[in-house]
C-alpha positions in Angstrom: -19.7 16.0 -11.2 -20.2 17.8 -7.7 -19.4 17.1 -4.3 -23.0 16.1 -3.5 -23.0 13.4 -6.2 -20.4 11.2 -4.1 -22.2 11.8 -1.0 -24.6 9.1 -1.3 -23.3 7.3 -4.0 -19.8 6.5 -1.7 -21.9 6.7 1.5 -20.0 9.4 2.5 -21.1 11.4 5.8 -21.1 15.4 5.8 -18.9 16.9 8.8 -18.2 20.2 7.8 -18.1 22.7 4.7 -21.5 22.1 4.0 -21.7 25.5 1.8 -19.4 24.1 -0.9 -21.6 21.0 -1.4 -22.2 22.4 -5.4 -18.2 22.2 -5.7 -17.7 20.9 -9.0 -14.9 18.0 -8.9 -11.9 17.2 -11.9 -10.6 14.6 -10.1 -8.9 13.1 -7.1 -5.8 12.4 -4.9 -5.1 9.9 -2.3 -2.2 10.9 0.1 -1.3 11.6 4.1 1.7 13.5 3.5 1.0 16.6 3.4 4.0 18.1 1.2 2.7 15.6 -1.1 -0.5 17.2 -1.4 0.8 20.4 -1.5 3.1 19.8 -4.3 0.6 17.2 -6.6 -3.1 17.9 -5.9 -4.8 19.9 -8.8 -7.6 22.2 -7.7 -11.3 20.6 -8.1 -9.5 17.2 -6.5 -10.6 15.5 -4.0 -8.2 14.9 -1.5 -8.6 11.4 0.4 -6.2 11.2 3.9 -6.5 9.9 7.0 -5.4 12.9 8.5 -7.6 14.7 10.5 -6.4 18.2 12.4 -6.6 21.6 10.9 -3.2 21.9 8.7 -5.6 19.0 6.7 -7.9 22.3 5.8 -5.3 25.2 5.5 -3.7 23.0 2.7 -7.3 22.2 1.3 -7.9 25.8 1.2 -4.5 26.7 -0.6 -4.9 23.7 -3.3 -8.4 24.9 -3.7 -9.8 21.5 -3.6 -13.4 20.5 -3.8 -13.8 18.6 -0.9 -11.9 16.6 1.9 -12.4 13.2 2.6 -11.4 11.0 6.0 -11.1 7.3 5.6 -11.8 4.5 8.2 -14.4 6.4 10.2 -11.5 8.3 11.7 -13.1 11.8 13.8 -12.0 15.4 12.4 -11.4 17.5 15.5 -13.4 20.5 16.0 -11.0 23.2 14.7 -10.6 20.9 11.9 -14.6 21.4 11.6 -14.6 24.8 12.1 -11.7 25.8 9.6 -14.1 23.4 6.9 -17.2 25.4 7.5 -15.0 29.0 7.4 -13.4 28.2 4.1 -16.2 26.5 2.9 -14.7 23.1 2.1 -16.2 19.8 2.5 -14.8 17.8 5.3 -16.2 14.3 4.4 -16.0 11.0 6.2 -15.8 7.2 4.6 -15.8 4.3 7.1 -14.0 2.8 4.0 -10.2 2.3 3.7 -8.2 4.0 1.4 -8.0 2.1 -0.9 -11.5 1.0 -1.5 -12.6 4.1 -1.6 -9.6 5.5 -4.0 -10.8 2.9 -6.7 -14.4 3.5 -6.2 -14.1 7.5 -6.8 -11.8 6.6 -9.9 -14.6 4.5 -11.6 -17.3 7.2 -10.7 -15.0 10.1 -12.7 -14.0 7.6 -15.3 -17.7 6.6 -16.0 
């Protein structure tokens, strides 16, 4: 499955990254701390946070995850943007919580 598969089937909206839309995805992690992340998340995840400022991206860009997404609607400030498009990572939003979309992108890789 690739990035743009979830896009419309999580009505997910595209903030940034758009040039790694084809990113193929092996599965996903849910966490705000980002020690967590940087110990636990495989690359090809995608990452769910509410975190939105840059260190968000540098850690997406050293994991080599597929694609970023923001829960609850929350707004990714613009170096936050800009460091998606550069490293050409998908900075995704949800209006969902975390939750609901965690168990939502587990059924859709588990299907």
């Amino acid at each position: 499955m690739k990035v743009a598969d979830i896009i419309e089937k999580l009505d997910l909206k595209v903030i940034g990254g758009e040039e790694g839309l084809q990113n193929e995805i092996t599965g996903g992690y849910t966490s705000d701390l980002l020690s967590d992340v940087m110990g636990n998340v495989d690359e090809g995840d995608v990452w769910i946070t509410l975190q939105t400022h840059r260190n968000v991206m540098a850690v997406a860009s050293l994991k080599e995850v597929a694609a970023v997404i923001i829960v609850k609607g929350l707004e990714a400030d613009e170096n936050t943007i800009n460091q998606s498009n550069d490293e050409g990572i998908p900075l995704l939003s949800s209006e969902m919580e975390t939750f609901e979309l965690s168990g939502k992108l587990y059924q859709m890789l588990n299907e």
